[in-house]
Steps between C-alpha positions, in 0.01 A plus 500: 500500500211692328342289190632736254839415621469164495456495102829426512843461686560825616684381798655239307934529578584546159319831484747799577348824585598617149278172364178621734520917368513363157228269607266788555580651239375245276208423745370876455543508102332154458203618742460854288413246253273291614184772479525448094503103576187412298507841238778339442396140422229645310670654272762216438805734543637782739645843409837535407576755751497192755890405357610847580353507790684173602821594358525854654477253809795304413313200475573371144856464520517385869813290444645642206799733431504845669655639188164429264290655801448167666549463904765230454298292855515164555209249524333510801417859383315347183332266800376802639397645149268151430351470823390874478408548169165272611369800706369639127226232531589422083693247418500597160692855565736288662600285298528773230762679735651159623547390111684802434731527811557148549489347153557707245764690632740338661630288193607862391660596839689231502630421160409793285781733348524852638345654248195255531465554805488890505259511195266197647540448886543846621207585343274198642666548812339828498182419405494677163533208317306187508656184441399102454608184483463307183569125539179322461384358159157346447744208436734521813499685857644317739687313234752750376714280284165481271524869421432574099542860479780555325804774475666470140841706490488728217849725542460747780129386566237198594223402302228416750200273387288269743232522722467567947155462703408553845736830463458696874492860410489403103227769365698809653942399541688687388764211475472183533797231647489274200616155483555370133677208323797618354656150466382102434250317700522487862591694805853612334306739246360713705606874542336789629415852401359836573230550289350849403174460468514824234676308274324416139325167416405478936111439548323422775195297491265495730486565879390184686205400709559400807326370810738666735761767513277685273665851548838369342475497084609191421587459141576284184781671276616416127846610372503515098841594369584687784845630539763614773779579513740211651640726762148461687573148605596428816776279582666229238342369187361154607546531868120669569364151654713519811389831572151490452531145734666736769219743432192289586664422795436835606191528329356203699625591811341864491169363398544225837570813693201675409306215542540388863403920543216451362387200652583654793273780487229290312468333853505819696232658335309190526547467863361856553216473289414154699521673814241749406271296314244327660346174404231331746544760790884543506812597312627227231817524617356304782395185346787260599539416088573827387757513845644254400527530121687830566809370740571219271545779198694717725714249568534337187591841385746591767665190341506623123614848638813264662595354199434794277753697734718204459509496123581893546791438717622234264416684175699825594817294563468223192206588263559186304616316855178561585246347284398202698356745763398770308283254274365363852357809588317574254377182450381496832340811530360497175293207615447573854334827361217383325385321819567778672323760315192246415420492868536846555267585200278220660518653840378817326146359369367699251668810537797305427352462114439875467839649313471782751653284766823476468495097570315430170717694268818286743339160419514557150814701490692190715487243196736674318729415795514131317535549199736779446829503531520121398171272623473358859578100253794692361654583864436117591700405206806719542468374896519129332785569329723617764371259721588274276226317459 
């Protein structure tokens, strides 16, 4: 097995020969990316044309229905997607493309009307429109039942007022997967939306600083008297909590997937660059710490890659039968990450500083990894709670 092949389970059963062509596929768009790696974290966003590009592939509507322009595949395809995708070398283009095939979207596939769907979906499916997700609140992420944006029914429309940070994709969507408070307090209140971003009274603020995924635009977004019609929501009045619970399932599970990827080629390209530089008359990779450092992350990874598969398996069959596992994963390789990539930055010396190398812009890019999605002390508590603990 060559070390590019080992980035991830190629030879794995589950893979058909279907899963493997597709593979490539997403291998070779992901790597005609990766020369525009730091341009692109430079300029703190990526050209539009990148969505087309992805969606002329097929690879924003990988699972959803054939009849919006989606490829209607099941989820070890989207396995194949994440652990791809990492071959661009930017985590922030990624996520972009991840947020908006993964998270934005499939709310919409699989609870939006028909005619929702054709004006919205196809469309994002396609790459022609971009789309985010608009959950978190400077009050609330994680916490949805402490959403404050509200949706007041005024005859055929919504009056739209509140407040959503951290927005993925916020400074450019086209639409945005809103999820307001239509009701009282609590998780019963909740209802979703799509969200023209064209619409009077929208304003985005400002696009956010970050330390890592700098190439996605990450946005806070103020809605002043904004109004929709109320055939753009999705599903029943009051029922949007369930959903968007079912959603970060997904969401989490995606971002373990691309995680254990990247891990695993953080440690490839470390273990090539050891074995050609020299410290003290011979190759790093010699020195029995740096040996040794390297099987215990392989192996420590080979287990989050086993447990991430198994929250796949069990997440295609029962998405909310499977949040025990699913939560596990990413909990786990969330955390195993940062020791990961920390050592392979350290293995790196100083060129691992230098933004050039793709390790440095990874060991900045891999904290997100914790924090998004719901915090690392967030998984642990959902974990206590159906432990029972």
């Amino acid at each position: 097995m060559t070390d590019e092949s080992r980035v991830t389970m190629q030879d794995h059963e589950i893979f058909t020969d279907e899963h493997q062509a597709f593979r490539k596929t997403v291998r070779a768009f992901a790597k005609s990316l990766e020369p525009h790696a730091v341009e692109w974290d430079e300029a703190g966003i990526f050209p539009r044309e990148v969505f087309k590009q992805a969606g002329d592939l097929g690879l924003l509507g990988i699972r959803h229905g054939a009849e919006y322009g989606g490829l209607g595949l099941d989820w070890w395809y989207t396995t194949c997607y994440g652990e791809e995708l990492v071959h661009s070398r930017n985590a922030g283009v990624n996520m972009a493309l991840m947020v908006q095939s993964d998270m934005a979207t499939p709310i919409i596939d699989e609870i939006g009307s028909d005619e929702v769907k054709r004006e919205f979906l196809a469309p994002a499916i396609s790459g022609d429109k971009i789309a985010a997700l608009g959950v978190s609140e400077p009050g609330g992420g994680s916490d949805v039942a402490a959403i404050r944006t509200t949706a007041r029914r005024d005859g055929d429309d919504y009056v739209i007022n509140g407040q959503k940070l951290w927005i993925t994709n916020g400074t450019r969507a086209d639409f945005i997967t809103l999820a307001v408070r239509t009701g009282g307090e609590g998780f019963g209140g909740i209802s979703l939306l799509v969200f023209p971003t064209d619409v009077k009274g929208f304003h985005v603020g400002k696009s956010l600083k970050k330390i890592g995924n700098k190439s996605s635009d990450t946005a806070e977004i103020f809605f002043e008297d904004c109004r929709v019609p109320t055939r753009y929501r999705l599903g029943e009045e009051g029922q949007g909590f369930y959903h968007i619970m079912t959603n970060f399932q997904g969401e989490r599970l995606i971002a373990a997937i691309g995680c254990v990827a990247g891990m695993t080629m953080a440690v490839r390209d470390a273990i090539q660059y050891a074995s050609d530089r020299k410290a003290f008359g011979k190759p790093l990779m010699k020195f029995q710490v740096w040996k040794h450092k390297m099987v215990e992350h392989l192996t420590s990874i080979e287990a989050a890659r086993r447990l991430t598969y198994y929250a796949v398996d069990k997440f295609s069959k029962s998405p909310m039968g499977s949040t025990r596992e699913v939560t596990m994963a990413k909990l786990f390789a969330g955390d195993l990450a940062q020791r990961v990539i920390y050592d392979c930055q350290q293995l790196h010396g100083g060129f691992g500083y230098v933004t050039e190398y793709a390790i440095a812009r990874a060991f900045t890019d891999i904290r997100l990894i914790t924090v998004g999605g719901g915090t690392s002390e967030v998984m642990k508590e959902i974990l206590t709670k159906l432990e029972g603990l």
